[in-house]
Structures are given as structure tokens and as C-alpha cells.
C-alpha positions in Angstrom: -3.3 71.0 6.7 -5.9 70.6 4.6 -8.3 72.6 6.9 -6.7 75.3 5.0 -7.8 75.0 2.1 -10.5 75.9 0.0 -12.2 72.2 0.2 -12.5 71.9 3.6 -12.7 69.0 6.0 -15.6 67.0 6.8 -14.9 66.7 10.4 -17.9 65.6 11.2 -18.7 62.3 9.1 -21.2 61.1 8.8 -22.5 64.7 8.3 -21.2 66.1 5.1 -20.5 69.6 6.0 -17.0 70.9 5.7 -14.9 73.0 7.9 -12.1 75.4 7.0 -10.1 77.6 8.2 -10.1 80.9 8.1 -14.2 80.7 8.0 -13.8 82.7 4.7 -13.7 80.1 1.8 -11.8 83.1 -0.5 -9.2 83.7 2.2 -8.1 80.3 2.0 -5.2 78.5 -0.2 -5.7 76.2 -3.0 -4.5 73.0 -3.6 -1.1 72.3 -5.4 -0.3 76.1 -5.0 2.7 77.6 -4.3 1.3 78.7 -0.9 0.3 75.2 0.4 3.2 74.0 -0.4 5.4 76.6 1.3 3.5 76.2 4.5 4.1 72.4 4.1 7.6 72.7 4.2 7.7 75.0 7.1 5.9 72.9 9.0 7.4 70.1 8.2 10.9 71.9 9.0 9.1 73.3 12.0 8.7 69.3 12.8 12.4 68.4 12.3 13.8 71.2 14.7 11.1 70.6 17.4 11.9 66.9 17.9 15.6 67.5 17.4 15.8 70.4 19.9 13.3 68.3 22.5 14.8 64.1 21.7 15.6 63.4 25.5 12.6 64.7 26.6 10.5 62.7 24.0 12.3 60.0 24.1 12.0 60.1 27.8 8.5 60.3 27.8 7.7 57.3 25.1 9.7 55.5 27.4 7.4 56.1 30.4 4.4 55.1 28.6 6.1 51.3 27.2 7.0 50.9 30.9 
């Protein structure tokens, strides 16, 4: 998420240049905004349905990798 915004990422530590996305710094959202969080919720809505709709199958294959 926050590769989205206008900060960046450092996602290369130790090397302290940040990445965003898009490339465009002015393209992407700012912090605290409306946008971010409307795309928070959606994913995180996105996150409820996915593991809802899929449980069996998730649960199935957690259950393969304790075994």
C-alpha cells in the first residue's frame, strides 16, 4: 500500500532510494487522503470475500503444510 504513495518505499535498505508506484511521483496519492483510504477499504473488502469465497481450499492447504 504504501508503494502508492507519494513517499515511497525504500525497498532496498540499506540503500535509501524509494520506489513508488506509478513511477510518476504527482500521479500518486497522498497520505491520509480520501483516495488512500478508499483503496484501503477495497482491498481490505477485496480480502474478506477472497478468503470467504476460497476457506476450504485455504484451509486445506495450511493443513498440508502443518502436516
Amino acid at each position: 500500500m504504501d508503494t502508492l504513495t507519494k513517499e515511497g518505499v525504500p525497498w532496498l535498505l540499506p540503500i535509501p532510494l524509494k520506489f513508488g508506484l506509478p513511477p510518476l511521483r504527482s500521479a500518486r496519492i497522498t497520505t491520509g487522503k480520501k483516495a488512500e483510504k478508499a483503496i484501503f477499504l477495497s482491498l481490505l473488502l477485496f480480502d474478506i470475500w477472497f478468503v470467504a469465497s476460497r476457506y476450504q481450499e485455504l484451509l486445506t492447504l495450511v493443513h498440508q503444510h502443518i502436516v
